[in-house]
mmCIF file of the N, C-alpha and C atoms, coordinates in Angstrom:
data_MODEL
# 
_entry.id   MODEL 
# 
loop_
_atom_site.group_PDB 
_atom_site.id 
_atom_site.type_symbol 
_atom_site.label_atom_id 
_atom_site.label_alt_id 
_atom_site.label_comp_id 
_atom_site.label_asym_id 
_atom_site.label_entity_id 
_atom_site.label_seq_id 
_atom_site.pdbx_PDB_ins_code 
_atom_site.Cartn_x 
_atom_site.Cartn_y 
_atom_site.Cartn_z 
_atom_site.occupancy 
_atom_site.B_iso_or_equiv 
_atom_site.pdbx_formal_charge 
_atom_site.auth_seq_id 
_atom_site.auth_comp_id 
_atom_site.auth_asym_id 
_atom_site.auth_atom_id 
_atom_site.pdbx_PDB_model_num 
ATOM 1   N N  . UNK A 1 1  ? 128.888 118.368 91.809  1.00 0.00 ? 1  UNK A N  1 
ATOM 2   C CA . UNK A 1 1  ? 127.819 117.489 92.215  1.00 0.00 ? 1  UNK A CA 1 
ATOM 3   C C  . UNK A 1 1  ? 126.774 117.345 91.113  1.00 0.00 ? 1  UNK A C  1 
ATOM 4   N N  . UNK A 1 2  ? 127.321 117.401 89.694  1.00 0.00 ? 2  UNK A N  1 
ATOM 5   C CA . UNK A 1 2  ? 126.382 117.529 88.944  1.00 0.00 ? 2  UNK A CA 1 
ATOM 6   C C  . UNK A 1 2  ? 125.620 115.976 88.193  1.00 0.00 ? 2  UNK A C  1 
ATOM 7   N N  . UNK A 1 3  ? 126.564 115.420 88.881  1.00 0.00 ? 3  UNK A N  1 
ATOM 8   C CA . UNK A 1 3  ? 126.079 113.627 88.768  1.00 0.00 ? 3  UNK A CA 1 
ATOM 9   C C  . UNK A 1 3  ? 125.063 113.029 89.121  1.00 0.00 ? 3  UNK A C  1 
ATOM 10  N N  . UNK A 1 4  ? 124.719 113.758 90.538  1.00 0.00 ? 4  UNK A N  1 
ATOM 11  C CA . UNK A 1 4  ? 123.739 113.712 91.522  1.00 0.00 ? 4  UNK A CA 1 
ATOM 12  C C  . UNK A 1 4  ? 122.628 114.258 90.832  1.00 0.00 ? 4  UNK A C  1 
ATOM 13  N N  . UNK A 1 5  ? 122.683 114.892 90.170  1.00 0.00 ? 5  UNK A N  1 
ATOM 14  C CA . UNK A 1 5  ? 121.325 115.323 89.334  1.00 0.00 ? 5  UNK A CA 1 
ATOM 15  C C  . UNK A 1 5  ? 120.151 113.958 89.151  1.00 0.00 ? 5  UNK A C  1 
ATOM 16  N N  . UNK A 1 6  ? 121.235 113.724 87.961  1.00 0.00 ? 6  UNK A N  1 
ATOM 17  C CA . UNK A 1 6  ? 120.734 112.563 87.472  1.00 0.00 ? 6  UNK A CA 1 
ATOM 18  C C  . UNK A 1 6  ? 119.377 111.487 88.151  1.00 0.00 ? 6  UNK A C  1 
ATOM 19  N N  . UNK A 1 7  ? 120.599 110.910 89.080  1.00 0.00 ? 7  UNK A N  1 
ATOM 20  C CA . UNK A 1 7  ? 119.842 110.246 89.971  1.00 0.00 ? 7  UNK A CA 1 
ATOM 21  C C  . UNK A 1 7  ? 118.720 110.979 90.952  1.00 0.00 ? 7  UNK A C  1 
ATOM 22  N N  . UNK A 1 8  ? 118.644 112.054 91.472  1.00 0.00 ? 8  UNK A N  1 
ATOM 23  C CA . UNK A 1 8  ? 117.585 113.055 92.193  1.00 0.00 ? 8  UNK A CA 1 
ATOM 24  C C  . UNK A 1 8  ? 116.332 112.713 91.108  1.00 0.00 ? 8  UNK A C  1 
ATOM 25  N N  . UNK A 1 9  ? 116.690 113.463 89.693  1.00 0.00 ? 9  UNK A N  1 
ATOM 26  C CA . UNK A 1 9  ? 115.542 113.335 88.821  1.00 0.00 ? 9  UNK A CA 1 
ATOM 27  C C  . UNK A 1 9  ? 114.718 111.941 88.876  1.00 0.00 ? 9  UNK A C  1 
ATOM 28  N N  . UNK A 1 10 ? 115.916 110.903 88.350  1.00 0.00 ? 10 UNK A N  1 
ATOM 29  C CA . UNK A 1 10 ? 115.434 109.913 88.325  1.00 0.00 ? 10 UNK A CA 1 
ATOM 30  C C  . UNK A 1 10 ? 114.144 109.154 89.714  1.00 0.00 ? 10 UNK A C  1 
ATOM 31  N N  . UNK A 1 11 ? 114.289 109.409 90.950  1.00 0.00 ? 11 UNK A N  1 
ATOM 32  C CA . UNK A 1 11 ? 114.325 109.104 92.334  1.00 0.00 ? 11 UNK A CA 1 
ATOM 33  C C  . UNK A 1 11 ? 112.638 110.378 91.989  1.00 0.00 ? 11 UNK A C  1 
ATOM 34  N N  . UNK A 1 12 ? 113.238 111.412 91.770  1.00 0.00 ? 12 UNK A N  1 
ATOM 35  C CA . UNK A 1 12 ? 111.615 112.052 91.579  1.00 0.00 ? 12 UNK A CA 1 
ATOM 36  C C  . UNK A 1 12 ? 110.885 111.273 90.786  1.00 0.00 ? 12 UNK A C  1 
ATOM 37  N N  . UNK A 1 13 ? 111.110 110.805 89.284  1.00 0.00 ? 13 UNK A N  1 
ATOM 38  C CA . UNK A 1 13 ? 110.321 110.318 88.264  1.00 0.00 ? 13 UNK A CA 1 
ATOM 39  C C  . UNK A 1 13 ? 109.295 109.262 89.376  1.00 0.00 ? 13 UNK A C  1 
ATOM 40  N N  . UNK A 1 14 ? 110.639 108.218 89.782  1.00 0.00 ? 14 UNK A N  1 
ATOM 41  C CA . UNK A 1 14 ? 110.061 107.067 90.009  1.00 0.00 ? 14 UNK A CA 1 
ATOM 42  C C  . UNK A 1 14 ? 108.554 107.369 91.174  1.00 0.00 ? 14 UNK A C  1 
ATOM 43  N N  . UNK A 1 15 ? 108.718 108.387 91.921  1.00 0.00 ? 15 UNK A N  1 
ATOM 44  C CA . UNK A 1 15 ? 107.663 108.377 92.779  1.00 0.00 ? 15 UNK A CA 1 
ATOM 45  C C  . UNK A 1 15 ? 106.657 109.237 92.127  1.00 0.00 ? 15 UNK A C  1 
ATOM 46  N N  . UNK A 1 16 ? 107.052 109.999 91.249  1.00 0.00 ? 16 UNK A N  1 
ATOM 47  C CA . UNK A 1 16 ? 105.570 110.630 90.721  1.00 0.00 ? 16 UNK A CA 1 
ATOM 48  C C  . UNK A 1 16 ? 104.804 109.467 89.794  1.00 0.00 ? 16 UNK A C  1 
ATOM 49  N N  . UNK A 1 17 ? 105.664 108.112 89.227  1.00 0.00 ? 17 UNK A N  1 
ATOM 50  C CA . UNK A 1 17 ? 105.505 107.466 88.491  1.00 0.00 ? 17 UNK A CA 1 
ATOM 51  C C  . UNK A 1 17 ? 104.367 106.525 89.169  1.00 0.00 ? 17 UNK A C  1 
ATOM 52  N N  . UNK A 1 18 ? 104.623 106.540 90.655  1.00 0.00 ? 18 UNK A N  1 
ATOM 53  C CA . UNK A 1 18 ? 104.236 105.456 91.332  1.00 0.00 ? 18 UNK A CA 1 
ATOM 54  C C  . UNK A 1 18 ? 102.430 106.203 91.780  1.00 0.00 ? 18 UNK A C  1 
ATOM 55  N N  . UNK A 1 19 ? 102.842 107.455 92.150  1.00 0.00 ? 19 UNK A N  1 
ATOM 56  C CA . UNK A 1 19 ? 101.924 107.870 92.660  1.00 0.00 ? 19 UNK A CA 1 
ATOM 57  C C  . UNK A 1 19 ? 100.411 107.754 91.447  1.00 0.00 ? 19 UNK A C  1 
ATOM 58  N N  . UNK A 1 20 ? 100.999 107.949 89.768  1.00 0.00 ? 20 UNK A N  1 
ATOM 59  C CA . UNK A 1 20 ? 100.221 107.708 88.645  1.00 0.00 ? 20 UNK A CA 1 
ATOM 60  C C  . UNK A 1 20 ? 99.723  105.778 88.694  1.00 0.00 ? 20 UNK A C  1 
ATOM 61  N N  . UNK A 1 21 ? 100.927 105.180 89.232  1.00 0.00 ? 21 UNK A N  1 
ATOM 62  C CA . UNK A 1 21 ? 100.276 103.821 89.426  1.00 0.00 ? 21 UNK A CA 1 
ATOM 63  C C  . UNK A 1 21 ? 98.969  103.449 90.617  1.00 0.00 ? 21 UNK A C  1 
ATOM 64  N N  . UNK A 1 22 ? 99.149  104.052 91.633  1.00 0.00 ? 22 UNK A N  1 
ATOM 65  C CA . UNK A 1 22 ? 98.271  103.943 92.768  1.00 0.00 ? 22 UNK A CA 1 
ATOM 66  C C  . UNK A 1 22 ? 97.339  104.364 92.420  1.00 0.00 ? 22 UNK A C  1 
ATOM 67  N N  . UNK A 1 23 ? 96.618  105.795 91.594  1.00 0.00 ? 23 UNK A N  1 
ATOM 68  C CA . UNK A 1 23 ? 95.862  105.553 91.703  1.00 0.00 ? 23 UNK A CA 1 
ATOM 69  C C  . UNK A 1 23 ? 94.555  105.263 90.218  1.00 0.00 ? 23 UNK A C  1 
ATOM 70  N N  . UNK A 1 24 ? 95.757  104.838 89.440  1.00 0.00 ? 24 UNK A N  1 
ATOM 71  C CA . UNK A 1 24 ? 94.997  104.473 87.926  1.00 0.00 ? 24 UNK A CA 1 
ATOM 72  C C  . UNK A 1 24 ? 94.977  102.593 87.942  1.00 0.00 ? 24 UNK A C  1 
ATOM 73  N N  . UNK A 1 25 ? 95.544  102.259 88.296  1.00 0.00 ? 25 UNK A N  1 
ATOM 74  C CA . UNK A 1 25 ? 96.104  100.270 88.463  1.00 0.00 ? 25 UNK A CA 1 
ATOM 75  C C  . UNK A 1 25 ? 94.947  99.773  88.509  1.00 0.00 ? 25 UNK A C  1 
ATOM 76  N N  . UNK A 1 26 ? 94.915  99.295  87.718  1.00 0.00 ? 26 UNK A N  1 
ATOM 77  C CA . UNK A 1 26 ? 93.549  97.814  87.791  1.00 0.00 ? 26 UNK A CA 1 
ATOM 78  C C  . UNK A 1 26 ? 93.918  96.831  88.698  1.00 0.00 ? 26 UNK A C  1 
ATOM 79  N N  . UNK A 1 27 ? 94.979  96.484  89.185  1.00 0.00 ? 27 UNK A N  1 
ATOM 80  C CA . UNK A 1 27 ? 94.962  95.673  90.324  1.00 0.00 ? 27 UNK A CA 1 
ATOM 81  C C  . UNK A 1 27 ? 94.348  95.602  91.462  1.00 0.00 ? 27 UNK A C  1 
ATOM 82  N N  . UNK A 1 28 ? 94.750  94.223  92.214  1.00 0.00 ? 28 UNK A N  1 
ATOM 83  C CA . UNK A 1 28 ? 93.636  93.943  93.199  1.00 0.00 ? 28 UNK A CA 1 
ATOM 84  C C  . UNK A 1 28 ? 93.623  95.165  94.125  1.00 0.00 ? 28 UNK A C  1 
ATOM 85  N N  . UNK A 1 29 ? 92.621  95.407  94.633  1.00 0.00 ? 29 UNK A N  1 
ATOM 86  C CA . UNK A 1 29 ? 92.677  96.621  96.185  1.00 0.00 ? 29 UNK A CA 1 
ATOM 87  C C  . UNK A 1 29 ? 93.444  96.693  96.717  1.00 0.00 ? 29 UNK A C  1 
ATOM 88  N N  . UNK A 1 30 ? 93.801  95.275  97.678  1.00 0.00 ? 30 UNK A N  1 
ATOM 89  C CA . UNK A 1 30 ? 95.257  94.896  98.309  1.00 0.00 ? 30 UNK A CA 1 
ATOM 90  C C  . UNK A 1 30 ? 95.966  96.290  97.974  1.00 0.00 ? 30 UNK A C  1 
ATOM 91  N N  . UNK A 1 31 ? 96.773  95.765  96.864  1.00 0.00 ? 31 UNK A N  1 
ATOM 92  C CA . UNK A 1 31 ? 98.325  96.041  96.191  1.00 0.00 ? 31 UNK A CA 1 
ATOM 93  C C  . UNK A 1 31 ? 97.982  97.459  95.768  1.00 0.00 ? 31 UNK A C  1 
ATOM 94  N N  . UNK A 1 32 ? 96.969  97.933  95.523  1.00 0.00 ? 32 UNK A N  1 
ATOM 95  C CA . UNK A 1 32 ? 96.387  99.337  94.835  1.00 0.00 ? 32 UNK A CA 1 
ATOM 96  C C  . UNK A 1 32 ? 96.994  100.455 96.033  1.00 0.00 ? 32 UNK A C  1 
ATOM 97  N N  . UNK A 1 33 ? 96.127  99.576  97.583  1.00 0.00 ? 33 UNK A N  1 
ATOM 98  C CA . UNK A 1 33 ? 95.978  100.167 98.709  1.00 0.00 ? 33 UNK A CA 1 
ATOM 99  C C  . UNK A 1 33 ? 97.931  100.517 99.263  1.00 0.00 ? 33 UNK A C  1 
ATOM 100 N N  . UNK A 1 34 ? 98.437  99.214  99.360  1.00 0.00 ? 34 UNK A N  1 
ATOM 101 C CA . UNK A 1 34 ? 99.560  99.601  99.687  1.00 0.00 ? 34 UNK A CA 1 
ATOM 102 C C  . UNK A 1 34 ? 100.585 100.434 98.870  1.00 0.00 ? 34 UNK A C  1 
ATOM 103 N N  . UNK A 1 35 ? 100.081 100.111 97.556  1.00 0.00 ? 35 UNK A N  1 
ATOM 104 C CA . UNK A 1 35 ? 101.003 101.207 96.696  1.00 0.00 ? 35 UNK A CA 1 
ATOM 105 C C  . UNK A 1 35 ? 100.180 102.873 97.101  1.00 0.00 ? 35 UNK A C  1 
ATOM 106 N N  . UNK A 1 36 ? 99.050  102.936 97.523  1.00 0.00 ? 36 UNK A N  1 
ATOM 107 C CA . UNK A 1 36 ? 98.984  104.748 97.841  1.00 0.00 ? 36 UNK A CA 1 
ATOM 108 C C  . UNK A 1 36 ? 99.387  104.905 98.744  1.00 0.00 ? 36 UNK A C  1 
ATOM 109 N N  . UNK A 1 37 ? 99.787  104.476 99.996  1.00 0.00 ? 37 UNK A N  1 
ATOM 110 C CA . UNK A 1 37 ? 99.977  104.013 101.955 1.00 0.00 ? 37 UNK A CA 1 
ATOM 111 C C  . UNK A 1 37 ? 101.414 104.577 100.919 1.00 0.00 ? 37 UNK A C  1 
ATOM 112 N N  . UNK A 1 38 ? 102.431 103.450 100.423 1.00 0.00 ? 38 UNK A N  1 
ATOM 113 C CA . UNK A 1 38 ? 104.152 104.028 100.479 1.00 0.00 ? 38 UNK A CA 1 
ATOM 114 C C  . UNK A 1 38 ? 103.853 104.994 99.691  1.00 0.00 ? 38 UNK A C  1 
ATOM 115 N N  . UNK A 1 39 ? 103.547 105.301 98.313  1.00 0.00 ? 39 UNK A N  1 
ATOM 116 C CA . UNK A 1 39 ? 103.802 106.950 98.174  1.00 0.00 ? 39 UNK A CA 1 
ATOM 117 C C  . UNK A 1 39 ? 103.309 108.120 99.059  1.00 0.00 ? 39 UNK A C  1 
ATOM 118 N N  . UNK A 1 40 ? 102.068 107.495 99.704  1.00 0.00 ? 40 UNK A N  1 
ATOM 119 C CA . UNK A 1 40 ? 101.686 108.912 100.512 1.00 0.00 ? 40 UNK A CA 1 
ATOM 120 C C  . UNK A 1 40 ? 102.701 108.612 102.038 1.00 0.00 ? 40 UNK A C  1 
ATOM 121 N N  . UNK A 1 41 ? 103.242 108.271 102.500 1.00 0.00 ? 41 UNK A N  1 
ATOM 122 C CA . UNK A 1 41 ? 104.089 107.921 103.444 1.00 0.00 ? 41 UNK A CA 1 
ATOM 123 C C  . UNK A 1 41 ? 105.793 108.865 102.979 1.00 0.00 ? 41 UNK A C  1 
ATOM 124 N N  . UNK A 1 42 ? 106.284 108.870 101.652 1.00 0.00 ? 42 UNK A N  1 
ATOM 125 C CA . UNK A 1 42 ? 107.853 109.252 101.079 1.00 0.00 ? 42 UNK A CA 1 
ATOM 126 C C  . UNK A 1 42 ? 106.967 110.572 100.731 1.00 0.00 ? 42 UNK A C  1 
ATOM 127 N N  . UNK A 1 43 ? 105.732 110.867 99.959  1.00 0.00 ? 43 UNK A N  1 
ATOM 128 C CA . UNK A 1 43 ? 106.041 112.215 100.051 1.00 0.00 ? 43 UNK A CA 1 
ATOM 129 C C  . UNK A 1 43 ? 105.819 113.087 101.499 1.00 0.00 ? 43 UNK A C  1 
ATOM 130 N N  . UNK A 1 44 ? 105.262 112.900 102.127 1.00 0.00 ? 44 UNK A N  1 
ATOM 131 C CA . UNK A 1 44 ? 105.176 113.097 103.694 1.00 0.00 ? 44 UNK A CA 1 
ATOM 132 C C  . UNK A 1 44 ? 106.504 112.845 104.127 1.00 0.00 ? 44 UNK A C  1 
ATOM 133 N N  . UNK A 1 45 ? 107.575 112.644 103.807 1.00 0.00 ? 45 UNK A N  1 
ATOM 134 C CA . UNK A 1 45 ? 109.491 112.300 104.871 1.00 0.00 ? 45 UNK A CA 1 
ATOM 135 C C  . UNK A 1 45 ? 109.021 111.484 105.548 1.00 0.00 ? 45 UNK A C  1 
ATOM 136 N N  . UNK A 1 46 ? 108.454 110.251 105.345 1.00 0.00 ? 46 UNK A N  1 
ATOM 137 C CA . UNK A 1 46 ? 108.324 109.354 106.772 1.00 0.00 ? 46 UNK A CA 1 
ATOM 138 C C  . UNK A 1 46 ? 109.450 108.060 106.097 1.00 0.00 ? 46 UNK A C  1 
# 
C-alpha cells in the first residue's frame, strides 16, 4: 500500500495549503469566509 502514500501526503498538503489560504487571502470576505467554514468543517470529519 505504499502508493497510497503518495496521494494521503498529497490530500494532507492540499488542506494545510488551504487552511494557509483562508486565512492570509486578500480576497473578498465572501470567498475568505467560505474557504475557513470547508477547512474548518474536513479537519473536524464532517
Amino acid at each position: 500500500m505504499a502508493s497510497e502514500e503518495p496521494i494521503e501526503h498529497s490530500e494532507n498538503q492540499f488542506w494545510e495549503d488551504a487552511h494557509k489560504y483562508a486565512f492570509t487571502s486578500g480576497e473578498e470576505q465572501f470567498v475568505s469566509e467560505i474557504a475557513y467554514i470547508m477547512t474548518t468543517l474536513h479537519e473536524e470529519g464532517n
